[in-house]
C-alpha positions as CSV (number, residue, x, y, z in Angstrom):
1,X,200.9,119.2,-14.4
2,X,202.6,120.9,-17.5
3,X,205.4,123.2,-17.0
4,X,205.0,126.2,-19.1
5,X,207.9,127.4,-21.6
6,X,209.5,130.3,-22.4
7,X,208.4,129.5,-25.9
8,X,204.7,128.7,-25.1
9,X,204.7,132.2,-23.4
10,X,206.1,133.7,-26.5
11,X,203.5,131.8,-28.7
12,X,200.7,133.2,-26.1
13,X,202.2,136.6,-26.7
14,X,202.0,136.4,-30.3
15,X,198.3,135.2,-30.9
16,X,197.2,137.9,-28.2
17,X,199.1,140.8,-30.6
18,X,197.4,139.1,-33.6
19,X,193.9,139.2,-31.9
20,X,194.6,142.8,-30.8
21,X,195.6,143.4,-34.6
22,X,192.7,141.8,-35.7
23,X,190.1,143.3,-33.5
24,X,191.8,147.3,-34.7
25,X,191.2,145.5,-38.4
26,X,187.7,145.6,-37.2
27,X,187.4,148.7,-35.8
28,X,188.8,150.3,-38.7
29,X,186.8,148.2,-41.5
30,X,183.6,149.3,-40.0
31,X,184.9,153.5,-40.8
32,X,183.1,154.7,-44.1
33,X,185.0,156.2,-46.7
34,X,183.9,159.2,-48.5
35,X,183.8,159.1,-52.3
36,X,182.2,162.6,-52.7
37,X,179.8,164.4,-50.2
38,X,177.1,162.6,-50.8
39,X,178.3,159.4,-51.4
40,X,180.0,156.7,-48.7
41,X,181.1,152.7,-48.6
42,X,182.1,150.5,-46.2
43,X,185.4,149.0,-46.3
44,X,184.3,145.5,-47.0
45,X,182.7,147.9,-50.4
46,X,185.3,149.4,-51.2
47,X,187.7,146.5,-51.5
48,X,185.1,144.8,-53.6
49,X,185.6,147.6,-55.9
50,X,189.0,147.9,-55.7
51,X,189.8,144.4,-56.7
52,X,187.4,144.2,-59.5
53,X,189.1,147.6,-60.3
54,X,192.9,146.2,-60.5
55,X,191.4,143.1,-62.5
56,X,189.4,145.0,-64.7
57,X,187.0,141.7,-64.7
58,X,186.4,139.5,-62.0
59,X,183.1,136.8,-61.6
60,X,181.8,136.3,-58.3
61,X,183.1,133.3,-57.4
62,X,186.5,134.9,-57.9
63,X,185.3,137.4,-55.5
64,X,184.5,135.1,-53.2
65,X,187.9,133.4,-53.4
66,X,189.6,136.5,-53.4
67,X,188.1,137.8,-49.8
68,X,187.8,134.1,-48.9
69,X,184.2,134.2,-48.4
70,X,181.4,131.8,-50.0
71,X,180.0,132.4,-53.7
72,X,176.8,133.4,-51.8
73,X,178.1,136.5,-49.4
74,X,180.5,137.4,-52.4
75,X,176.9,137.7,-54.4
76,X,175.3,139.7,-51.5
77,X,178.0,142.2,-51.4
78,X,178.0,142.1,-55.1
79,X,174.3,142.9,-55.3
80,X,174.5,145.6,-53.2
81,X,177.5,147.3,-55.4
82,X,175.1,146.6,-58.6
83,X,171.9,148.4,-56.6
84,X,174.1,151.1,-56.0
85,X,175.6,151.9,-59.6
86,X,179.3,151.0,-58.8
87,X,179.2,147.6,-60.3
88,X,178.0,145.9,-63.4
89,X,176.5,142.8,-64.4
90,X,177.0,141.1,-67.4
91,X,176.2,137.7,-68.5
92,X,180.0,136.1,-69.6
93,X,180.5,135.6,-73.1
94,X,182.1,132.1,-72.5
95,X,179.2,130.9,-70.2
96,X,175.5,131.0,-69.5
97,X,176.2,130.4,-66.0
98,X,178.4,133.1,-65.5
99,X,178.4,137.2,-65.2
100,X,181.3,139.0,-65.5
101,X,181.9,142.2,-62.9
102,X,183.2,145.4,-64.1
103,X,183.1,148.7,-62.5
104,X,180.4,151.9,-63.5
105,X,181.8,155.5,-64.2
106,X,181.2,155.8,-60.6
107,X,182.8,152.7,-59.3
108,X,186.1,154.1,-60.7
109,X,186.0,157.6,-59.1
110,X,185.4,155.2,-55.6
111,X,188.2,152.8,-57.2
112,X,190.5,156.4,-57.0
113,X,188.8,158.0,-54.0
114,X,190.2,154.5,-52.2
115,X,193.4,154.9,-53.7
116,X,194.2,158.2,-52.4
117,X,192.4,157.5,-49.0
118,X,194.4,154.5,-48.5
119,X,197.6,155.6,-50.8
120,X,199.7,157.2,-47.7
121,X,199.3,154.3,-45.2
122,X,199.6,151.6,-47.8
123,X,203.1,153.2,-48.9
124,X,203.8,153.6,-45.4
125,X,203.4,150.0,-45.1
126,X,205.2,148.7,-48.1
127,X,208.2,150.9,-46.8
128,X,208.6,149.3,-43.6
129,X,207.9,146.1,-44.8
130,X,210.3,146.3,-47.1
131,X,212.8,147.1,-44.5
132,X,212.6,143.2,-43.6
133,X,214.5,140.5,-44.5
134,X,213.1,138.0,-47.0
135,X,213.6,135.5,-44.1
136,X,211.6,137.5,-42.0
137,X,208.9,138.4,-44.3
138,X,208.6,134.4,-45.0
139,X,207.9,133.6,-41.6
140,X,205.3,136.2,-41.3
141,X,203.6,134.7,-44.0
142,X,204.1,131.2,-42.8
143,X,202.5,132.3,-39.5
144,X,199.7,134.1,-41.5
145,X,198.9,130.5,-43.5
146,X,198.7,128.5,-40.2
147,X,196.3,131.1,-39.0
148,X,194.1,130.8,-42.0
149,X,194.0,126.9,-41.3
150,X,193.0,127.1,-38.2
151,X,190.5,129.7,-39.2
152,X,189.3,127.4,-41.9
153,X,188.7,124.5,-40.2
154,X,187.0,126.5,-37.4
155,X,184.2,128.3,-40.2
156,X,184.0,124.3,-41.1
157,X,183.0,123.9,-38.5
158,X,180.2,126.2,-37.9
């Protein structure tokens, strides 16, 4: 029989906060947010649109890679942001293969409605952030990559 550790009950500890983190990720990307009164996106919308936004240009597969999601649901959620007039289409002057995203008149008032939705919490998170060390920061991150490993290998595997 194994003996359990302090340190394997501190490991246990972390992934259950992480899951609880993750699941009130959830919960809150499933909220809509309001670009005008008639108007709403989802979360997984509006971050589209934001990072086409802060790139000015982006192709799908970049999307894709950016969310870390396949080419294909990248194009889904792309397609829907095109049927809706936030996004356009354009075949890329450097390829036939390729289109080049940028966003619509409306696509930047969502791009600024998100910014001042999100403005507050994201400073708020910056700022405490920033009150860690760079020692601390890098081991967050260093936790966050092994996560995304295991996650990895787990969609693999589906």
């Amino acid at each position: 029989m194994l003996m359990r550790t302090e340190k394997d009950d501190s490991v246990n500890a972390l992934i259950r906060k992480l899951l609880r983190l993750l699941n009130k990720l959830g919960r809150i990307e499933e909220q809509p947010i309001s670009v005008d009164d008639h108007i709403e996106l989802t979360t997984k919308e509006i971050h589209t649109i934001e990072a086409i936004g802060n790139r000015k240009k982006m192709n799908v597969t970049e999307v894709g890679a950016h969310f870390g999601v396949t080419k294909g649901a990248a194009s889904q959620r792309i397609s829907r942001l095109v049927e809706r007039g936030f996004v356009t289409k354009a075949q890329a002057a450097h390829s036939s293969k390729e289109f080049e995203l940028t966003l619509t008149e409306l696509g930047w008032r969502a791009f600024h409605a998100h910014e001042r939705f999100h403005g507050q919490a994201r400073a708020e998170l910056v700022s405490r952030l920033s009150e860690l060390t760079q020692t601390q920061i890098d081991d967050v991150a260093s936790v966050l990559d092994t996560m995304e490993v295991i996650m990895n290998k787990r969609l693999n595997e589906m």
